[in-house]
C-alpha positions in Angstrom: -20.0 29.8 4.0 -22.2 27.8 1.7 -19.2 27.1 -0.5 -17.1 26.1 2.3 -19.4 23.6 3.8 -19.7 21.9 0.3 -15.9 22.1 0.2 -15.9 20.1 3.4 -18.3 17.1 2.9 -17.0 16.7 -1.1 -12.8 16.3 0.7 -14.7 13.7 3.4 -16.6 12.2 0.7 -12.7 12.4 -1.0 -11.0 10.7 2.2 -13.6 8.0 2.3 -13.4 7.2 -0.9 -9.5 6.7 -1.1 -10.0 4.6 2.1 -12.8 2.3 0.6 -10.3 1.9 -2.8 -7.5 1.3 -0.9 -9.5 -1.8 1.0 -10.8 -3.1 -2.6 -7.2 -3.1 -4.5 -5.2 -5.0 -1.5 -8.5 -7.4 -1.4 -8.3 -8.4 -5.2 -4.5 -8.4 -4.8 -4.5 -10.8 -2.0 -7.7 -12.8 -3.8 -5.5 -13.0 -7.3 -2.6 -14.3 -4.9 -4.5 -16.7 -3.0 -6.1 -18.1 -6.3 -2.7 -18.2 -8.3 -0.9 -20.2 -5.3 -4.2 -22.8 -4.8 -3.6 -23.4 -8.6 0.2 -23.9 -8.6 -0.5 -26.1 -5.4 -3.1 -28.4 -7.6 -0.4 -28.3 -10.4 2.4 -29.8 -8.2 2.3 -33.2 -9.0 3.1 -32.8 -12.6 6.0 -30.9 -13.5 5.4 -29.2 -16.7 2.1 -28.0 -15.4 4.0 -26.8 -12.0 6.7 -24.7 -14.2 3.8 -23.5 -16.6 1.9 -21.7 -14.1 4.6 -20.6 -11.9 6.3 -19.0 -15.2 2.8 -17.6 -15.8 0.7 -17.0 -12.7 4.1 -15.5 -10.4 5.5 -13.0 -12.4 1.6 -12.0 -13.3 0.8 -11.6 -10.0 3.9 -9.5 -8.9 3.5 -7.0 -11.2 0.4 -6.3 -10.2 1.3 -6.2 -6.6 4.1 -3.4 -7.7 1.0 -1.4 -9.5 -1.1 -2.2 -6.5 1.4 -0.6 -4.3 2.1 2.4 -6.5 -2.1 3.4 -6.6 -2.1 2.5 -2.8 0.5 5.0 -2.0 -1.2 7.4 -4.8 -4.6 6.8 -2.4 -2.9 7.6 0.7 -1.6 11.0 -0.4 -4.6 12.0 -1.7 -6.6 11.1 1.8 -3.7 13.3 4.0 -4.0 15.8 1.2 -8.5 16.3 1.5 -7.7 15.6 5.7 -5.3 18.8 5.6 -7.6 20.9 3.6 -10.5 19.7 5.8 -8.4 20.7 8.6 -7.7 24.6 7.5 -11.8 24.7 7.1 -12.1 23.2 10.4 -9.6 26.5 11.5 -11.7 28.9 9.6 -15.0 28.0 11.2 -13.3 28.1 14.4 -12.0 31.8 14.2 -15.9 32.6 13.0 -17.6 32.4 16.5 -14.9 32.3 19.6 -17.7 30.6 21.7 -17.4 27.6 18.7 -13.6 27.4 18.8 -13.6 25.0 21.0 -15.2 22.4 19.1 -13.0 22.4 15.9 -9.9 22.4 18.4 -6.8 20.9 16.1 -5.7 18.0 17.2 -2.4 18.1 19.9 -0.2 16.5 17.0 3.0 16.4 19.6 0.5 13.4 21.1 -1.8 12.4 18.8 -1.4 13.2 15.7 -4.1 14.6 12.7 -7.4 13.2 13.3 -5.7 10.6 16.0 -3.2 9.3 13.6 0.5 10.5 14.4 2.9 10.6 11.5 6.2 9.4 12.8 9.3 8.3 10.7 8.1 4.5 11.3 4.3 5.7 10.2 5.7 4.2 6.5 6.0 0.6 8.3 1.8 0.8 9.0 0.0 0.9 5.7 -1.6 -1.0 3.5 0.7 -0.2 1.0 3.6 -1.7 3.1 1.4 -4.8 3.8 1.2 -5.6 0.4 4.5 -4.1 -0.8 5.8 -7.0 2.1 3.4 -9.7 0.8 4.7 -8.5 -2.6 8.4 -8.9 -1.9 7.9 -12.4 -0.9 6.4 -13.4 -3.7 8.7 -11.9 -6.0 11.7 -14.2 -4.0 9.8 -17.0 -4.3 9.1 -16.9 -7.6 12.6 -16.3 -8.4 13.9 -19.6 -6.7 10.9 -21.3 -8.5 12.2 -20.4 -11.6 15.9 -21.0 -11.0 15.3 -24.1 -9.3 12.5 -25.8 -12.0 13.1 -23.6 -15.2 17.1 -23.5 -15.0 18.5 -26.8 -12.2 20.1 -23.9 -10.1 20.9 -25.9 -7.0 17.9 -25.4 -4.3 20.2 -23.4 -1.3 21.3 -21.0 -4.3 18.0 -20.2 -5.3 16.9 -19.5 -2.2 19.6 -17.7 -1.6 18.8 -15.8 -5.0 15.3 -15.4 -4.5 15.8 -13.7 -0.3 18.4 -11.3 -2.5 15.6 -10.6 -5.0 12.9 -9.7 -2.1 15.0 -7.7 0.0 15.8 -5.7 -3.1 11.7 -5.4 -4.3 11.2 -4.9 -0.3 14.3 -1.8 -0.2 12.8 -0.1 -3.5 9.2 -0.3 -2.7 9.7 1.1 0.5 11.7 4.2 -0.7 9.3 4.3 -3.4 6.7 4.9 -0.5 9.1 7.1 1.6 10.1 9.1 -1.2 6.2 9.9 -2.8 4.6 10.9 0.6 7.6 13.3 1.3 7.4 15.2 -1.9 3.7 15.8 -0.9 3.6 17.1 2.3 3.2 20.9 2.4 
């Protein structure tokens, strides 16, 4: 009993964890994307400072969007996976005493889902990883017109047009990449 107890506060001290990183990495995302647009923004008024940083600070801060996304997902697996085992101890301590049993009651997941969060098809849409892989996909268009519209005189309308191509593609692949990861872990 002693075993499974620790067993139970080490996978919450597990899920809470994977929640409090999850909150740090789309914070210092969002902070190096905030920064890097306030400095293009200053740049603006001279061009060859403006392509510099864009070239620099866009492509920078996209891949590390795409990384933040693939540890974000990695985080999210890992809390359903420590919620599930928490959930089998929460069974085992119910079948001890049946006077107990009702207090570690499963939750009604036709309702409510695990631990009040239900797990549809959409449930992908909801993350954090989403939010960022969103954020992400916009940035990665934009910086694509930046770069064919200052580094290369692409006409405006076809850069645009290039870069809304670019983030629907980054936004299509990061989301399968999401899809496709928390599938191949559920039991």
């Amino acid at each position: 009993m002693s075993a499974l107890v620790t067993e139970h506060f080490v996978l919450q001290s597990a899920a809470s964890s994977t929640i409090s990183e999850s909150g740090s990495r789309a914070s210092i995302y969002l902070a190096a994307l905030s920064s890097g647009l306030v400095a293009v923004g200053f740049s603006s008024s001279s061009p060859g400072i403006l392509a510099a940083l864009s070239f620099t600070v866009f492509p920078t801060v996209f891949i590390l969007g795409c990384f933040t996304v693939v540890r974000l997902v990695d985080t999210s697996i890992a809390n359903v996976v420590a919620q599930n085992r928490i959930e089998l101890i929460r069974r085992f301590y119910a079948d001890i005493d049946p006077a107990a049993a009702t207090y570690f009651q499963p939750d009604n997941t036709a309702t409510v889902g695990t631990m009040g969060v239900k797990y549809g098809r959409t449930a992908v849409l909801f993350t954090t990883a989403s939010m960022i892989t969103v954020v992400n996909s916009v940035l990665g268009g934009a910086g694509i017109a930046v770069v064919l519209t200052i580094g290369t005189g692409v006409p405006l309308i076809a850069a645009v047009i290039t870069g809304i191509a670019f983030g629907l593609l980054v936004l299509a692949l990061l989301f399968a990449y999401q899809v496709q990861r928390i599938r191949s872990a559920r039991p």
